[in-house]
N, C-alpha and C positions, 0 to 999 in steps of 0.2 A: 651488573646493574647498569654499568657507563652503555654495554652493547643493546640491553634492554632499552634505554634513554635512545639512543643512537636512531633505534627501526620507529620507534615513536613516531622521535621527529621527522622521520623520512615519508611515513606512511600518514602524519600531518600534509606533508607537502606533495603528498599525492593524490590527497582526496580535494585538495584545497580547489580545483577548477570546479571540481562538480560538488562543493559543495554550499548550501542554501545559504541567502545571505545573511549577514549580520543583523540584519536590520529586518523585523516580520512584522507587518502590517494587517489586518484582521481581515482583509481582501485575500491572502493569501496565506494564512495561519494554520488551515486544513492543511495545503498541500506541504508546507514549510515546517511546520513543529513537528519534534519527534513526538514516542509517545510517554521516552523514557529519559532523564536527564541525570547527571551525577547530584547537581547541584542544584536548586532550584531558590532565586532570590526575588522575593517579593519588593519590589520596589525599585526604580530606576532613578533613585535621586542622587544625594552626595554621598552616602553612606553605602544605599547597592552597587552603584557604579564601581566603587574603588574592590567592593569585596568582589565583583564578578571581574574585573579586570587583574586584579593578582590571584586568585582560583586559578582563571583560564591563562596564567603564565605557563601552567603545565598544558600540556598536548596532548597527555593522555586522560585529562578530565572534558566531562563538558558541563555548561553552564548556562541557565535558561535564564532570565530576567525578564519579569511581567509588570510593565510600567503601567498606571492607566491611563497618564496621559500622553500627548503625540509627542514627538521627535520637532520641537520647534523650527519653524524658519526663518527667524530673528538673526541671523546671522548674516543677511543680505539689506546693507544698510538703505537699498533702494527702495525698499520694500514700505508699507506702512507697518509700524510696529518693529522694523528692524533697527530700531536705536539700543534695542539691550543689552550688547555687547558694549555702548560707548558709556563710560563710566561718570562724566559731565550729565549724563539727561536720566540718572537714577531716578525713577519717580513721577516720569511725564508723560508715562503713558505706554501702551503696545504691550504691557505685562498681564491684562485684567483675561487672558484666554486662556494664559496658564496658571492658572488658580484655581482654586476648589471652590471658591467664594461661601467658605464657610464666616457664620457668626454664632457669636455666644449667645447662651438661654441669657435672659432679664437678669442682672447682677444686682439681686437683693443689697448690697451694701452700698450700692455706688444708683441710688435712685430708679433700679427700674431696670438703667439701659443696657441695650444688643453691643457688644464690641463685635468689631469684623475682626479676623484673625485669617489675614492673605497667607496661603501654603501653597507650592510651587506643585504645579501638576504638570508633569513633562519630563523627558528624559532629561537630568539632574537634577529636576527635583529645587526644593527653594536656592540653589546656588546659582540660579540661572534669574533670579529676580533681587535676590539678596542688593546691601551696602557694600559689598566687596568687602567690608570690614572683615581687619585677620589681628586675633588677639586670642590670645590663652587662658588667659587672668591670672591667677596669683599661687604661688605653692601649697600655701592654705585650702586653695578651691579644692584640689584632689588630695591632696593630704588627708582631706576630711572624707572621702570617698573611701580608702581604706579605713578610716576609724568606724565606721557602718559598715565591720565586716569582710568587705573586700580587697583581700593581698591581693598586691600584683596592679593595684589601680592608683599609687599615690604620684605624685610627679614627678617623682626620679622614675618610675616604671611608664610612665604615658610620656616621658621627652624623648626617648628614641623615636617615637611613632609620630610626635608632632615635627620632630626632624624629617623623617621618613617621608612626610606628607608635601613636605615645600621642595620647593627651586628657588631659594630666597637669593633678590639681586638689590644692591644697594646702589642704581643709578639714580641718584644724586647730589649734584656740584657742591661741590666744599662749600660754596657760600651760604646756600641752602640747609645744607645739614649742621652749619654752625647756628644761624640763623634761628633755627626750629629744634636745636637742640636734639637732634636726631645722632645717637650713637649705637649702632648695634654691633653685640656683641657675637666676631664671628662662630662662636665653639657653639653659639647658642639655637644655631639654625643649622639648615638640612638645605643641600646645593643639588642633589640628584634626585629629589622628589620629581610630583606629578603633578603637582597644583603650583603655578609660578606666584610669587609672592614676590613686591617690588614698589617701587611709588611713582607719582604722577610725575610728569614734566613742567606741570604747573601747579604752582600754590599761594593760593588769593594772600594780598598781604595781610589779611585777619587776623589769619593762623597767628604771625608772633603778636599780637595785640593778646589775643586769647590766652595763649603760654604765658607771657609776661603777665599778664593780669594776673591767672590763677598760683604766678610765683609771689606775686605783693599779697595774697592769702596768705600764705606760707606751705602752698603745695610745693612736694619738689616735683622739677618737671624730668620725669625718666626717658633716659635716651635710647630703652630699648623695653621695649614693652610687655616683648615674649619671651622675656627671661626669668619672668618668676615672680618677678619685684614691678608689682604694677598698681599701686596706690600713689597717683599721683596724677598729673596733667601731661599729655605726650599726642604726639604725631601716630597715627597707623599705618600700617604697609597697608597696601591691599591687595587683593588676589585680581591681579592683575598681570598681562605679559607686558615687560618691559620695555619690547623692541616696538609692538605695533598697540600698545597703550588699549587695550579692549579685555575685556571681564574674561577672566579665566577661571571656567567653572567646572561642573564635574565632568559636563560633557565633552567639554575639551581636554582636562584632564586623565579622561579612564574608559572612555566612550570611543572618543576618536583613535585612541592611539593605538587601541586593541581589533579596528575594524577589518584588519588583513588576515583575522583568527578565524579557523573553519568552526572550532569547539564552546563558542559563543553565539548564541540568542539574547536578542531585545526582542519582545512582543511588545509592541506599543499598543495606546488605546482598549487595554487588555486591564479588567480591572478582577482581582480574583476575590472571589468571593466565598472560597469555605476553605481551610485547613484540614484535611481528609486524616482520621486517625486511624491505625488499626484497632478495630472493637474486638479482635477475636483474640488476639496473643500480648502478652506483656513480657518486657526486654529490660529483666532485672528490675523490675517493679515502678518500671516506668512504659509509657504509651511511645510508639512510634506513628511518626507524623508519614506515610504512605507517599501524601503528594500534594495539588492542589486541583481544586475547580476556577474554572476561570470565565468570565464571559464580557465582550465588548459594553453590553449595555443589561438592562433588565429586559429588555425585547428579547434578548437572543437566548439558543438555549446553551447552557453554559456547557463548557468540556472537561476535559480532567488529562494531566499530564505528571508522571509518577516520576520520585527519586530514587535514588541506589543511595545517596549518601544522607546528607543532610537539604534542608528548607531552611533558610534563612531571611528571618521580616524586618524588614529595613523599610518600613513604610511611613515613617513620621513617628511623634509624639503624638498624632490625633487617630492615623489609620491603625496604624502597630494595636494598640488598646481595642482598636473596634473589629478589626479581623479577630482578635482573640476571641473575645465575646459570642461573636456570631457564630462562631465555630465549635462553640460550647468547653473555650477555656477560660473560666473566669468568675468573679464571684455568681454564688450559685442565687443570691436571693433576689441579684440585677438579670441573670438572662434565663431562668425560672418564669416568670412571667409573660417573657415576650416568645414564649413557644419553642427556647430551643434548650435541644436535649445537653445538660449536664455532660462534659466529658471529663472532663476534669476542675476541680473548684479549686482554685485562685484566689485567693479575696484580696491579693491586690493589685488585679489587673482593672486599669481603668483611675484607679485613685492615686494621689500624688500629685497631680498636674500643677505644673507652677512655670511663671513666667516672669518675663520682666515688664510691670506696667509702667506708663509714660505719658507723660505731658507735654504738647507742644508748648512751648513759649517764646515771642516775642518780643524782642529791642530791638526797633528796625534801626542801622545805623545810616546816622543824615547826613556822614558827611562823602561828598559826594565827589572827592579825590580817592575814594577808595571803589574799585570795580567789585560790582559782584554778580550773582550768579543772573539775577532778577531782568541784570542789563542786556541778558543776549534773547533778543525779540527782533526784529525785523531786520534792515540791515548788518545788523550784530550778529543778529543768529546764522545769515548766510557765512560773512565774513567769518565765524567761530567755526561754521560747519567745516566750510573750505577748509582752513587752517588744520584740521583734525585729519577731514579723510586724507590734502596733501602730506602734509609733513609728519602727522601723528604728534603733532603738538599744543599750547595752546588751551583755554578755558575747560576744553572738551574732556581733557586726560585727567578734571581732577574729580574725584569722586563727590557726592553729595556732602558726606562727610568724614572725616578725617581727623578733627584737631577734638579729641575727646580730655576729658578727666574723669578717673575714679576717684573720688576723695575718700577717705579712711572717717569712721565718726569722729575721731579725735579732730581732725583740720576740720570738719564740716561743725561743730559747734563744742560751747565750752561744759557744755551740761551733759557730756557722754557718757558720763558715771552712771545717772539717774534716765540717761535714754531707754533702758528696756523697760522702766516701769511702765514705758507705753503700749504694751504688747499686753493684748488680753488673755493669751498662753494659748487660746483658744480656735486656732486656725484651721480646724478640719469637720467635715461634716459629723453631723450630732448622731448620725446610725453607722457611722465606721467599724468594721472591722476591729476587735482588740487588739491583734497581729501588726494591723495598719498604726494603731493607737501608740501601739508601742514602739515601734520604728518611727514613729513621728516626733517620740519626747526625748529618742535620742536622737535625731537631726536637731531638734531646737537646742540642745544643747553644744552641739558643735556650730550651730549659726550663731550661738549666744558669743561662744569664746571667740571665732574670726571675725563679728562686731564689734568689741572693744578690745581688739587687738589693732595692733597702726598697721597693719601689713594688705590687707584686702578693703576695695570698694564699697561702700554701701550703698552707693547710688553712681550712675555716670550722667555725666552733662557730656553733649552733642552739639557742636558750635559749626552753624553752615557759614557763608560768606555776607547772609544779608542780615541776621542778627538775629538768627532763630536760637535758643538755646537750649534744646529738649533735655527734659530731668525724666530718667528712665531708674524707677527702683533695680535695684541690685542682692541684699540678701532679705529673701522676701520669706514671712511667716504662713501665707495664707496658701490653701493646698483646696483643688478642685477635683475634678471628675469630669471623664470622656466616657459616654456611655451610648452604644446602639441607638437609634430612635424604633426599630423593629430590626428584625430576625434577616432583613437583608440588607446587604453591607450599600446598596443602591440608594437607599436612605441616611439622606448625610445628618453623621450623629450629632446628640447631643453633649454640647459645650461649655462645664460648667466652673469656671477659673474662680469662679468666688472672690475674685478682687477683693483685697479689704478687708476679709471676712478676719483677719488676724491686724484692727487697726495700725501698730504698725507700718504697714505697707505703705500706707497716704503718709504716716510720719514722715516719712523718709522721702520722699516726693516734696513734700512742704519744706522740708529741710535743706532740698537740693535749690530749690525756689529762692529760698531767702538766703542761699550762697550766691545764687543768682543777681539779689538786688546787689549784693556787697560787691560780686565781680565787677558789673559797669560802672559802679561809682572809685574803681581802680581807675592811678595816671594812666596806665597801659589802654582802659578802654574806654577812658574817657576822649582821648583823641579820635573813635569812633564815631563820637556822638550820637550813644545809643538811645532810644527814645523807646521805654519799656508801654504794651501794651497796657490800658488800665486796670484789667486785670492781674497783673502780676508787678504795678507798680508800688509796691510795699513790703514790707517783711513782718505783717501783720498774721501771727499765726490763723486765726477765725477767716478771716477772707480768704486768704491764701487756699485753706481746705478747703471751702466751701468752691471755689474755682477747679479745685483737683478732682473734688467728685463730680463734675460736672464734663471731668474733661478728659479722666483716661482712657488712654486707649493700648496697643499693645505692641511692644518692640519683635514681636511676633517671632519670639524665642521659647515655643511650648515645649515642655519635657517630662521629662520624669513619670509617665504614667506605665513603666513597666521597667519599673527600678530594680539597679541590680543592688540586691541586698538579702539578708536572709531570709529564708521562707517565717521564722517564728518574728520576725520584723517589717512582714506585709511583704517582701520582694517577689519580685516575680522571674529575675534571672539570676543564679549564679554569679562567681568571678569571670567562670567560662562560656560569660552569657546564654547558656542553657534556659529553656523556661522548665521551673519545677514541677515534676511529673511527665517529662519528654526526657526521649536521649538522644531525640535527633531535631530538636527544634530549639533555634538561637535568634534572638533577636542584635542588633548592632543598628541605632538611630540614639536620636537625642532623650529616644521614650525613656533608656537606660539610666538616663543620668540620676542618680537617688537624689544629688543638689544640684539646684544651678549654678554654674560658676560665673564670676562676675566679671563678664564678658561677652561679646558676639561668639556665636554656637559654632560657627564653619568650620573653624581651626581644631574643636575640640572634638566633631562629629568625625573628621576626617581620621581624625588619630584614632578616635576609638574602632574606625573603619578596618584600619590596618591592624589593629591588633586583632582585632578580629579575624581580618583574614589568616594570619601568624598563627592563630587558636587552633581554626577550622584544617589549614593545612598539615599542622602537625599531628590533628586527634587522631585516637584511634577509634575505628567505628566501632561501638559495643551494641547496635541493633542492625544492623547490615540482614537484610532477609536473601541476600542473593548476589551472585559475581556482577560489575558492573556489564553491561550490553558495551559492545563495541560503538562509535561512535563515529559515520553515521551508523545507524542500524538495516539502513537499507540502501542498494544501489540504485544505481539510474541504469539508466541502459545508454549503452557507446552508440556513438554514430557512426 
């Protein structure tokens, strides 16, 4: 086997001049793609990258990857729009080209309005627009993922993978890390990963106003976050490099570092549009997935590229759901109607969908010994710039934001007892699915028990430098649908998060508000001189909501709409993320996740990434119609 290994890699390094590059652009896609791949991963964001990058660690596989969006050039800070990489200017612009610029249908509960729900369209996918924020959340969040069903997913089985996933570096100064109460624990992190995980060189002095404040609460403030135990007020690492202080995302992480591989494809601008089954034979009583169709736009005429092994959809929580559909996996009485043919019925592909909704809010602080972010405009902004590209130091290195808290219900108010009487029990659409119904009444009760437990988040607060303090729900009851708008995937779908639709969810928003008022009237933040806009100048329950429904929007964490969970509890994948009724079709994105956990997604996408690849490389193929092709499958001619 070592001598089989041996000619592999040699017969790697021999094809490696002549062969196509890494990177295929739709100008050249005819001549560049083969017609047969081992692997084939829809989606080149944070979840495809990482599974196409340890696939094609072997030499004798190959590995296609079909992005729709381009290969960004934000990485040349000369450029317009090339601030993405600098972790200081999150949010000002140059990101609106890699987006899908999707918004939601009219939210029946929240008056009517459109939310926008920005997803990263480009190779990496939203980690190339993200907060850099890196956090796990709490033992509880996947604890509870195996209690619906799936061994093999509770937190002691997901921390190798979120070890796996980092390069965690703890550059900074004793003073700092006393300071902000920053202790991390080292057994608790992973130092050979792929994604560099690390902190800023600078930290507004807010940050300890903030922590102190939320410790005169009686939050404790945790000195390491992604250890398990994260109910409380703390500092974030970010995915960031440590040495040159710029966003380290998936591109950089699983993209770049794999570009010297002859047995890897990216197809950029390449959007696929059908899931090709075999109709004619069945593979132990399941359908194999053949390949896919793909085509640059709806002008073009689309092509098709076949696998030997597995297809893997790694396209988002919005695209994952709506490839299925249009491909006719899914429920049969949603894509029935819009003319496409039943291939296999799902009912619950598309439902599930849940987020974290959020509220911006306002206490601008007046006092004007403290710098913030607001201040770098004209002479400043040069001066900041310089300071950044010279030294990589400086305002520019620190992220938007950083200085969070989960508060647990218990610290968030004294009536926790009586807090779920506010839940209408009733958070899922009125023509659901019974399969759905039923896996829904067991999530609620595992959101019921990590709710008045003191161990997990109910809500996070988001504290920037200039006295923003966004209350973002966290274990949320209300559950939507991502569904086709027509029969081609060119049609960007419909988006229906139902905000609200399980009151609830504003509860806990309102809740987060009137911890809000109590934080600035803290000694620690009152030396700010925070001066609350007048809409959130009170802790009057009735105003307060009446503001929230007027004003969420979304921390743009969509999930769960091809949950892994039982088929007789609506699931749509396996533990071995398989979708039921395939033996060669697996999903790995955040669509999987059955709950949200109460946290930013990156940390948690990336791990399920790597377990995934861990699955796919070990399985054994049980519908393989054929020996793989050699790779490439055809020569060039010598000169």
């Amino acid at each position: 086997m070592l001598f089989g290994s041996f000619w592999l890699a040699v017969l790697a390094l021999f094809f490696l001049p002549l062969a196509e590059s890494l990177h295929i652009t739709p100008d050249i896609a005819d001549e560049q793609l083969r017609n047969v791949y081992d692997y084939i991963i829809v989606g080149g964001g944070t979840a495809g990258l990482t599974i196409a990058n340890r696939l094609s660690e072997n030499p004798a596989v190959s590995v296609l990857v079909l992005e729709a969006g381009p290969l960004d050039d934000a990485r040349n800070l000369s450029i317009p729009g090339g601030l993405l990489p600098v972790p200081g200017t999150i949010g000002s612009g140059g990101w609106q080209k890699y987006q899908w610029g999707l918004s939601t249908e009219p939210q029946t509960y929240l008056n009517n309005q459109n939310v926008g729900i920005p997803q990263g369209k480009a190779v990496g996918g939203s980690s190339i627009l993200n907060g850099l924020c890196w956090s796990r959340g709490s033992v509880s969040d996947y604890d509870g993922w195996e209690k619906l069903g799936n061994k093999g997913w509770s937190w002691n089985d997901l921390l190798p993978y979120f070890k796996k996933s980092e390069k965690f570096t703890f550059n900074i100064e004793p003073h700092d890390a006393k300071e902000l109460h920053i202790r991390p624990q080292s057994d608790e992190h992973g130092y050979n990963g792929s994604v560099h995980v690390s902190y800023p060189q600078y930290f507004y002095d807010q940050s300890s106003n903030v922590l102190d404040g939320f410790a005169e609460l009686g939050l404790p403030i945790i000195g390491d976050v992604n250890n398990g135990t994260a109910a409380g007020a703390m500092i974030l690492p970010s995915s960031m490099h440590p040495d040159n202080q710029t966003r380290f995302d998936a591109r950089e992480a699983h993209f770049n570092s794999a570009s010297s591989r002859y047995n890897m494809h990216i197809a950029t601008n390449q959007t696929v549009t059908q899931l090709v089954l075999d109709s004619n034979s069945a593979y132990n009583s399941s359908q194999r997935v053949m390949g896919v169709e793909f085509a640059p736009n709806n002008k073009s005429k689309a092509r098709s590229v076949s696998c030997t092994r597995e297809v893997i959809v790694s396209a988002g929580a919005i695209f994952t759901p709506t490839l299925l559909q249009v491909s006719g996996i899914g429920p049969s009485d949603v894509i029935k109607p819009l003319d496409i043919l039943v291939k296999i019925d799902l009912p619950g592909v598309g439902y599930n969908l849940q987020d974290h909704p959020m509220v911006y809010a306002n206490y601008y602080y007046r006092n004007e010994s403290y710098f913030t972010s607001g201040e770098i405009t004209d002479d400043v902004y040069d001066e900041v710039a310089e300071e950044y590209i010279r030294n990589r130091t400086g305002p520019w290195t620190a992220p938007l934001i950083n200085t969070v808290a989960f508060p647990s219900l218990r610290s968030a108010t004294d009536d926790w007892k009586q807090f779920m009487n506010k839940s209408s029990g009733d958070g899922i659409p009125s023509n659901t699915p019974n399969s759905v119904k039923k896996g829904y009444e067991v999530q609620k009760k595992i959101l019921q028990d990590q709710i008045l437990s003191n161990d997990t988040g109910i809500f996070e607060t988001m504290a920037n430098s200039q006295g923003q303090l966004t209350v973002a729900a966290q274990k949320t009851f209300s559950r939507g649908t991502v569904r086709p708008s027509s029969s081609s995937i060119f049609d960007l779908p419909k988006l229906d998060p139902r905000y609200c639709s399980d009151p609830i969810d504003c509860e806990i928003i309102v809740l987060g508000l009137q911890m809000n008022t109590k934080l600035i009237q803290t000694d620690a933040m009152k030396e700010l001189m925070p001066e609350a806009e007048s809409a959130f100048d009170t802790t009057d329950h009735d105003t307060l909501m009446k503001h929230v429904m007027e004003k969420i929007t979304t921390e743009r964490h969509p999930s769960g709409t091809a949950a892994m969970m039982p088929l007789e509890l609506g699931g749509v994948v396996d533990p071995e993320l398989k979708v039921y009724g395939t033996c060669n079709l697996r999903i790995a994105d955040a669509s999987i996740m059955p709950l949200i956990p109460s946290a930013h997604l990156q940390a948690g996408v990336y791990a399920i990434a790597e377990k995934a690849a861990d699955m796919i490389k070990s399985a054994k193929p049980d519908c393989r119609i054929r020996e793989r092709l050699p790779f490439p499958p055809r020569s060039r001619p010598t000169i």
